[in-house]
N, C-alpha and C positions, 0 to 999 in steps of 0.2 A: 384906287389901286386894286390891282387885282390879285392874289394870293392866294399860292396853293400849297397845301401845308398836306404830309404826306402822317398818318399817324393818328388814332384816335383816343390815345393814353391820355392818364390825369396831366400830365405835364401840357401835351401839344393841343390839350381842350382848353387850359387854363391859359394858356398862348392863345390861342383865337377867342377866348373870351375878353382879353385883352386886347386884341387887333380890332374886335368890332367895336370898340370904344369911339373909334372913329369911324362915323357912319360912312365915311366914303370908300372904305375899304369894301373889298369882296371877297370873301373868305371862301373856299372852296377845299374841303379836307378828304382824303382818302382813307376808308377800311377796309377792309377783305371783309368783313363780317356784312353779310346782305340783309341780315334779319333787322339790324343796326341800324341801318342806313335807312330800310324799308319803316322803320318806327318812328325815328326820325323822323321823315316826309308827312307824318302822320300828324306826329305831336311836339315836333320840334323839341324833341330833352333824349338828352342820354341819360337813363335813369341807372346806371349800373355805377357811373358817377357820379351826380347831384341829380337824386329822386324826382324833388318838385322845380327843381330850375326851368324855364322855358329859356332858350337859347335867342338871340337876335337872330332877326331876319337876314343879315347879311351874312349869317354860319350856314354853308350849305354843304351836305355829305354827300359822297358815293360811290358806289366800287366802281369806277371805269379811271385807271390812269389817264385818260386823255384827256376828261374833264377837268384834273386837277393840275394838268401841267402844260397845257395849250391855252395859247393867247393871255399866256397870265406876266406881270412883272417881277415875282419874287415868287422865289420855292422855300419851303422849309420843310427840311428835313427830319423828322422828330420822331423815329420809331427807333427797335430793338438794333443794338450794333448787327446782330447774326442774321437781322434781313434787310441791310443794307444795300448787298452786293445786289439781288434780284430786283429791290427795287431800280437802284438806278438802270438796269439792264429794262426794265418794264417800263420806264417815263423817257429813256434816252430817245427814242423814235418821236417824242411830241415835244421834247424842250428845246427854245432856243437857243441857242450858245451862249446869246448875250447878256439870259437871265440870271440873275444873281441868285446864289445858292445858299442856302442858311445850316448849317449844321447843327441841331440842339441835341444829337445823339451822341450820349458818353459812352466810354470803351475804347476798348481795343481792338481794332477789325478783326485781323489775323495775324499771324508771323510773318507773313509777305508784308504786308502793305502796313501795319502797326496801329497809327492812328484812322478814327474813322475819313476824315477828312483827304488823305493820301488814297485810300480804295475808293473815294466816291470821288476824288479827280483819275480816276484811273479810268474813268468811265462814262463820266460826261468832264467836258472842257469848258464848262463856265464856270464864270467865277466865283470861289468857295468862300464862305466865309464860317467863322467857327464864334458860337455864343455859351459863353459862361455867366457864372454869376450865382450867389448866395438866391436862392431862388426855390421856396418851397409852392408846391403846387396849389395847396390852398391857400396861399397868399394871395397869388399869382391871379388868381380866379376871385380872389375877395377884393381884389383892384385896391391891397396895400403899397405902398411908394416900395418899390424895389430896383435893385440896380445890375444892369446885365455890362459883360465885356463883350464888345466883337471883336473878332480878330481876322482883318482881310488886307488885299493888298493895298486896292484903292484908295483913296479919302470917300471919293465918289458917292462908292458904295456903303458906305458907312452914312455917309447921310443920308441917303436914299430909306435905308432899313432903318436909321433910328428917325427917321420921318413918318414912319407908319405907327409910331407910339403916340400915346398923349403923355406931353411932356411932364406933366403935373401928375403921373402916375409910373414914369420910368424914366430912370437916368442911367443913360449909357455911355459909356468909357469906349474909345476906337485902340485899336493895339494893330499892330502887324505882325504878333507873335501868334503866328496859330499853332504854331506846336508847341508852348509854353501852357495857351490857354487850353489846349486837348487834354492833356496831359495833369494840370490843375484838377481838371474836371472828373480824371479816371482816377486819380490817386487820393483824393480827397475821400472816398465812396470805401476805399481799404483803409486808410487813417482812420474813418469812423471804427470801425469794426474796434479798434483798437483800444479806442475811447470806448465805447461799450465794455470793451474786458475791463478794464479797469475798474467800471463803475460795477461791473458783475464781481469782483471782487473786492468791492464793499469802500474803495478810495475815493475822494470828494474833490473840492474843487483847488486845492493846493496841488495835489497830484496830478490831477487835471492841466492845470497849470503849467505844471513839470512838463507833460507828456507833448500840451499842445507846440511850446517851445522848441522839444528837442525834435518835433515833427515838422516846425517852420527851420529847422536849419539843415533837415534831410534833404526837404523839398527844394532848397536853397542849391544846395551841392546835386541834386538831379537836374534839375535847369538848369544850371550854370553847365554841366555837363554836356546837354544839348542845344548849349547857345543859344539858350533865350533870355528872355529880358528881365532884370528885376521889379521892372515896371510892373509885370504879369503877376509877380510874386505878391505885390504892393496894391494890387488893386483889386477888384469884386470875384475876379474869377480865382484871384491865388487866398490872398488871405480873408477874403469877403466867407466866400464857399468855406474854406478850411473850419473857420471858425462856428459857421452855423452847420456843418451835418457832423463836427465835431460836437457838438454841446447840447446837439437835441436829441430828448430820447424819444422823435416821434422818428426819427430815422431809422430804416428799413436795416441799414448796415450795423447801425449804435444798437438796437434792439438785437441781431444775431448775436454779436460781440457780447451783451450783457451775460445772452443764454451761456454762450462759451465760458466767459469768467464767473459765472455759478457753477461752472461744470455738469450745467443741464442738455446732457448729449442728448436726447431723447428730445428734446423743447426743439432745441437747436435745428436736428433734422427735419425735423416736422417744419419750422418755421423757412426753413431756408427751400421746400420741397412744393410750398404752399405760398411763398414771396421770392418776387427778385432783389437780390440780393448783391448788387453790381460789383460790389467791393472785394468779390469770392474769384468772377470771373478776370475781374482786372489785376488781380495778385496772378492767377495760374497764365494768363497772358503777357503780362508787363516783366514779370519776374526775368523770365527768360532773355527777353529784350534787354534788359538792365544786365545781363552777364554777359551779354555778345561786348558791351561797348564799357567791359569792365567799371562799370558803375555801382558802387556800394551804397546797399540800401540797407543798413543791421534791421531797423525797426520793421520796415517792409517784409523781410526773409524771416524776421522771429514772427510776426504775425501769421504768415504764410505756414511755418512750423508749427505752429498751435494750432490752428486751424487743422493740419492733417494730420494732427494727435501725438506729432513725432517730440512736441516740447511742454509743460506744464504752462497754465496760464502765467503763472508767477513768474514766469520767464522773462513776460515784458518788464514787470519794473528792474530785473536786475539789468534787463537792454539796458534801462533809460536811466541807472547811476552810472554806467560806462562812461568814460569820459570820451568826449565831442571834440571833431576840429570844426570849422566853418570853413566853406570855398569862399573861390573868387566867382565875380562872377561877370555877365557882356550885360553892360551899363546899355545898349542900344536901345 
C-alpha cells in the first residue's frame, strides 16, 4: 500500500515508523523544510528527532505535494491545526476523492468550521476519518503495544486503515463518532494543564484522583451535549488519552500547568513561548464554542481563568469540592 502522510513532527515520524513495520507499505511524507528532506536523501535520519536512528527504506520524504498525495491509497493528515486549511487547498488538485483521509491533527480549526476534521471535509470530499488514542510519540516509535480509535463512516475503511498496522503492535477500536473522538482529543490536552496545577501546587495522587473523576463527568455532560457516544468516552481515545496526558509529567500541557500552580510566571512563559502547548489554544478556541450551545464546562472556564491570571491557582480545587450533577447521555 501506498501512503502519504502529510507532516514531519515527532508524532507523524513515530506513525511512519510504525507503518514501515510492514514492508509492503510505501510511506511517502511531506515537509516544507528542503534542508530536511535534502539530508534525508543523503542519510536517511531525521536527526533533530532521533540523532542516530536510520529510517527504513520504504520512509521516503519531500517537499512536492504531488509526490505525497498522487496515486497513493490512504493520506494522513498529521500537521499543526493552523495549517490545515493551505494544505488541503495545496493536495486538493492531486488527491482522489475515493482516497481515504486520516485525521491525526488535534485542535480546533477555527469558529467556522470547529473541529479539524469539518474544515478539511470542507475542502476535499473524501472520506474522513479521525484517529485517537492514549498514544505518546516515543512509544509510538519504540513499536510499544498501543491502542488507537478510528472514527469514520464506513466499516470498509476502517479496515482498510487498521490493515496497514501490525496487529501485534496496535489495537484499534472502529467508532463512528468523529466528533466525540475530535473533541477527546482537544480537550484532553487543556485537562492536562490542570492536572499539572495541581501537582504544581504540591497535591498527590488522591487529589488526582478527585480531579481525574470530576474531569470524566464534565467530559461526560460535553458529549452527551453533542451527541455522541459513550462508547467514545469508554474507549482509547476518551478515557485511554484522558488518563495518560493526565498523569504524565512528560506531557507538554502537565509541565505548563505545573509552572502555573508554583506560580512560576516567568517559567511558564518561557515554556509555553518555546513548546506547543495545545491545551492553551484549545481552551481560547473551544471555550467560546461551548457558550454558543450553552454547554457548561466550570472546570474548563476556571482553568481558562487561571491561565489568564483573572483566578488564583487554588481556584481549581475549590472548583472540584463543588458539588457535580452527571448527564444523560446517546447510548449509539
Amino acid at each position: 500500500m501506498k501512503i502519504g502522510m502529510i507532516g514531519t513532527g515527532a508524532f507523524s515520524t513515530s506513525l511512519a515508523l510504525l507503518l514501515a513495520l510492514k514492508e509492503e507499505n510505501e510511506i511517502v511524507m511531506w515537509s516544507e523544510n528542503k534542508k530536511l528532506v535534502s539530508d534525508y536523501k543523503k542519510t536517511h535520519k531525521i536527526e533533530s528527532l532521533y540523532k542516530d536512528r536510520m529510517f527504513p527504506k520504504n520512509i521516503m520524504l519531500t517537499n512536492r505535494f504531488v509526490e505525497v498525495a498522487q496515486d497513493i491509497d490512504v493520506l494522513f493528515l498529521v500537521t499543526g491545526v493552523f495549517y490545515l486549511e493551505n494544505v488541503c487547498k495545496e493536495i486538493s488538485p492531486f488527491l482522489n476523492r475515493n482516497i481515504p483521509v486520516v485525521i491525526g491533527t488535534k485542535g480546533i480549526a477555527d469558529t467556522n468550521h470547529g473541529f479539524a476534521f469539518k474544515l478539511v471535509e470542507s475542502y476535499l470530499k473524501n472520506p474522513i476519518s479521525v484517529l485517537g488514542g492514549p498514544t505518546f510519540s516515543v512509544d509510538v516509535s519504540n513499536y510499544e503495544p498501543i491502542g488507537f480509535q478510528l472514527a469514520c463512516k464506513r466499516k470498509k475503511h476502517f479496515l482498510l486503515i487498521q490493515g496497514l498496522f501490525d496487529s501485534t503492535k496496535v489495537k484499534m477500536e472502529h467508532s463512528y463518532d468523529r466528533i466525540g473522538v475530535s473533541l477527546c482529543g482537544c480537550l484532553k490536552n487543556a485537562y492536562a494543564i490542570g492536572a499539572g496545577i495541581l501537582s504544581g501546587l504540591g497535591y498527590h495522587e488522591s487529589t488526582h484522583a478527585l480531579y481525574l473523576t470530576s474531569v470524566y463527568l464534565e467530559l461526560e455532560s460535553i458529549l452527551g451535549m453533542y451527541d455522541a457516544s459513550i462508547v467514545t468516552l469508554h474507549g482509547f481515545a476518551g478515557f485511554g488519552d484522558l488518563v495518560l496526558t493526565c498523569s504524565s509529567t512528560t506531557s507538554r500541557n502537565f509541565t505548563y500547568g505545573e509552572y502555573i500552580g508554583k506560580k512560576e510566571k516567568k517559567m511558564a512563559n518561557r515554556f509555553l513561548k518555546e513548546t506547543t502547548v495545545e491545551g492553551v489554544s484549545t481552551l481560547q478556541a473551544l471555550l467560546p464554542l461551548l457558550l454558543k450551545k450553552h454547554i457548561k464546562s466550570p472546570l474548563l472556564s476556571c482553568i481558562s481563568e487561571i491561565l489568564e491570571f483573572k483566578k488564583d491557582p487554588d481556584a481549581l480545587v475549590e472548583e472540584l469540592m463543588k458539588e457535580k450533577k452527571t448527564s444523560k447521555f446517546t447510548l449509539s
